[in-house]
LUMDOFI-444539 format. One record per residue (C-alpha): residue in one letter; x, y, z. Coordinates in steps of 0.1 Angstrom, whole numbers, plus 5000, padded with zeros to 4 digits. Layout:
AXYZ;...
***
This chain:
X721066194213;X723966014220;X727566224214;X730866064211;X734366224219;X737166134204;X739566014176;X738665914141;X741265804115;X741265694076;X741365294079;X743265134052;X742064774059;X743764474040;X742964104040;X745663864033;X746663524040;X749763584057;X751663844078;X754563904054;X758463864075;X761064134074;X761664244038;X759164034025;X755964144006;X752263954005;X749564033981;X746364133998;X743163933989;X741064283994;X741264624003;X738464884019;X738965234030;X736965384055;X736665624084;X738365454120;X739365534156;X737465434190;X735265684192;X734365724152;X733765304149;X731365384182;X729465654168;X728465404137;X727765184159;X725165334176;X724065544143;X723365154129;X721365074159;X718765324153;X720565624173;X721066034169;X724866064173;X727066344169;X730766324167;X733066544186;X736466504162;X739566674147;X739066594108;X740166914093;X740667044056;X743366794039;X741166544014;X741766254035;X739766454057;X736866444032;X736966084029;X736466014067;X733666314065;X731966134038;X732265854053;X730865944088;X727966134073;X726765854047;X726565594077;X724065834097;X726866054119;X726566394124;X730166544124;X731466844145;X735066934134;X737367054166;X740367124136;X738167274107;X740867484097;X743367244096;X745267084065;X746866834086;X746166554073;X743866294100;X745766024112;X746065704092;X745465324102;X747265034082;X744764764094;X745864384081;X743264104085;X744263714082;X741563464073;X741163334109;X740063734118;X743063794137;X744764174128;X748064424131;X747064754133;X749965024130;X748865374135;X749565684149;X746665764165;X746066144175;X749766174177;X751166464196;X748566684175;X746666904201;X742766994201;X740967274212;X737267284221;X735167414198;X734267804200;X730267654200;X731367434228;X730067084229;X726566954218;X724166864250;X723466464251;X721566254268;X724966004268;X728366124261;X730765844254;X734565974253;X738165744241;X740365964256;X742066084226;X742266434221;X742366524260;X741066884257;X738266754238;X737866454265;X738166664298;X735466924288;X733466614274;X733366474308;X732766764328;X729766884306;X728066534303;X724966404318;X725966034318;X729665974309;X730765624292;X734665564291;X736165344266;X739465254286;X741165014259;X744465084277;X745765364302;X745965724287;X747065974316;X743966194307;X741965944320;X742766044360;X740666374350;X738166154332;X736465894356;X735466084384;X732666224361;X732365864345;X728865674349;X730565364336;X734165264324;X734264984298;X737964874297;X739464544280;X741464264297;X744464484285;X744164774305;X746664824333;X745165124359;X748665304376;X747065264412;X746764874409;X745364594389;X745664224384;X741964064386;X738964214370;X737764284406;X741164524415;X740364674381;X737364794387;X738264854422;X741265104409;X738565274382;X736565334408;X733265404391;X730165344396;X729765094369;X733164934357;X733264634326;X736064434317;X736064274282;X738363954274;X737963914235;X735863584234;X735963514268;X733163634290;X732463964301;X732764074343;X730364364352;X730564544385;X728364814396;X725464934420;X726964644450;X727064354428;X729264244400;X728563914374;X729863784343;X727663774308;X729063434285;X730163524250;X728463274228;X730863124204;X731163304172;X733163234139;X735063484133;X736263654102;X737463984111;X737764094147;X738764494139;X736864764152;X734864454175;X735564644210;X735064974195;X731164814184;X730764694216;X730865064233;X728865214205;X726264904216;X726964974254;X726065344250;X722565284228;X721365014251;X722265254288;X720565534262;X717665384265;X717165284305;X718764924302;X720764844339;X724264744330;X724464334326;X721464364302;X723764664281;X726364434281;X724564134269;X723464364246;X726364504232;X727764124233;X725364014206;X726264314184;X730164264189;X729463894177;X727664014145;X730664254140;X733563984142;X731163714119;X731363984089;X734464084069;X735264434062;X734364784082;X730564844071;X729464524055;X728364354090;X726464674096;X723464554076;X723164264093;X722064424126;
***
C-alpha cells in the first residue's frame, strides 16, 4: 500500500482563451470541479496506476468537504480525515488553463490551519510519500515510514525535520534549499538524500543517488493542460519505487505518465488514457 501525506483542496479549473487584465472579465470555454493539492493529485495518481493508496488529509465536515471525499473515493482513494470534526471549509484552488496548457493557480493552500495526528495514528505502508503541508501530519509521516518520498515543489521550513528520514526527494527546478543551491548537483548536494530528482517542466530530468547521478530526456509532448503534471509525476515516482524499480527507471517511468497528463485537458479525463 502506498500512503500519501498531505494537502488536498476543491479545484475550480477553468479553460479560457485569455488571462483577463485588471478589471477585466473573460468567459471561460469550460469548467470542472474536482478534488486538488500535491499530495491528493498523487494519491490518484498512483490509485490510476493499479495502486492501494490511502490518503492522510484534513477534509472535515463543511459540504465542500464532501465533494473532495467523493471525489477521492470514486477515483479508487481511500480517505483518512485528520479534521473530521471540522466545518472549516478545505481550502479552495482557482485553477485557469489557456489553450497552449499554460495555468495561474491562486490558492490558499493549508493556510495557517493546524493538523493534528489522528488518535488511530497513521496507516503502515510499504511507501509513504509526504508534500509537506500540514507539518504535524508530515513529521510523524516521516518518522513512522518505511520508505519516505518528498515532494519538494518549493522550500517549506518543515522540510529540515523531513529529509533526514527521506529515501528520495523529488524537487522541481524551482526549489531554492536555505543551505545552498544553484545547479541541480548543489541541490541535491544541500537535500542531502540518498536519492535526490530535479524536474524542469519539459526539459529533462537530473537523478542523483547511490554514487551516480544522470539525466532521463523528456520526449516532446503537445500539451493541453499542464495542472497537476508534477503532482502525477510523484504519484508515478512512488508506484514505480513501490514495486522494486532503481531510481532513473522510476523516473523514466513517471516521465511517460506526466506526458500523458499534460496531452489531456481537464483533472480526470487523461486518467483513462493510462
Amino acid at each position: 500500500m502506498i500512503l500519501c501525506v498531505g494537502l488536498a483542496t476543491v479545484d475550480l479549473v477553468y479553460r479560457v482563451d485569455r488571462i483577463p487584465g485588471v478589471d477585466e472579465k473573460a468567459q471561460a470555454t469550460g469548467l470542472e470541479i474536482a478534488a486538488g493539492g500535491p499530495a491528493a493529485n498523487a494519491a490518484v495518481t498512483a490509485a490510476a496506476l493499479g495502486a492501494p493508496v490511502t490518503l492522510v488529509t484534513a477534509v472535515g465536515r463543511h459540504p465542500l468537504g464532501e465533494l473532495v471525499r467523493a471525489d477521492l473515493t470514486a477515483h479508487g482513494v481511500r480517505v483518512v480525515d485528520a479534521a473530521a470534526g471540522s466545518t472549516e471549509p478545505p481550502p479552495v484552488s482557482a485553477v485557469t488553463v489557456l489553450e497552449t496548457g499554460e495555468r495561474t493557480v491562486v490558492s490558499r493552500n493549508a493556510g495557517g490551519r493546524s493538523v493534528a495526528v489522528p488518535d488511530a495514528g497513521l496507516p503502515e505502508a510499504e511507501l509513504t510519500l509526504v508534500d509537506g503541508h500540514h507539518p504535524a501530519l508530515a513529521v510523524a509521516a516521516a518518522r513512522s515510514a518505511r520508505r519516505l518520498l518528498v515532494d519538494a515543489g518549493s522550500w517549506r521550513p518543515v522540510f529540515a525535520e523531513i529529509f533526514p528520514y527521506a529515501e528520495v526527494v523529488a524537487a522541481s527546478a524551482d526549489f531554492r534549499h536555505p543551505g545552498g543551491a544553484g545547479t541541480d548537483a548543489a541541490t541535491a548536494a544541500a537535500i542531502g538524500a540518498p536519492g535526490v530528482v530535479v524536474t524542469h517542466g519539459p526539459g529533462p530530468v537530473s537523478w542523483f543517488g547511490g554514487g551516480r547521478s544522470g539525466v532521463v530526456p523528456v520526449p516532446p509532448v503537445a500539451a493541453v493542460d499542464t495542472a497537476g503534471a508534477g503532482d502525477a509525476f510523484h504519484g508515478a515516482v512512488a508506484v514505480a519505487l513501490a514495486r522494486g524499480d532503481d531510481l532513473p527507471d522510476a523516473v523514466a517511468a513517471a516521465i511517460r505518465v506526466a506526458g500523458v497528463r499534460v496531452a489531456h485537458p481537464g483533472p480526470r479525463a487523461w486518467l483513462r488514457k493510462l
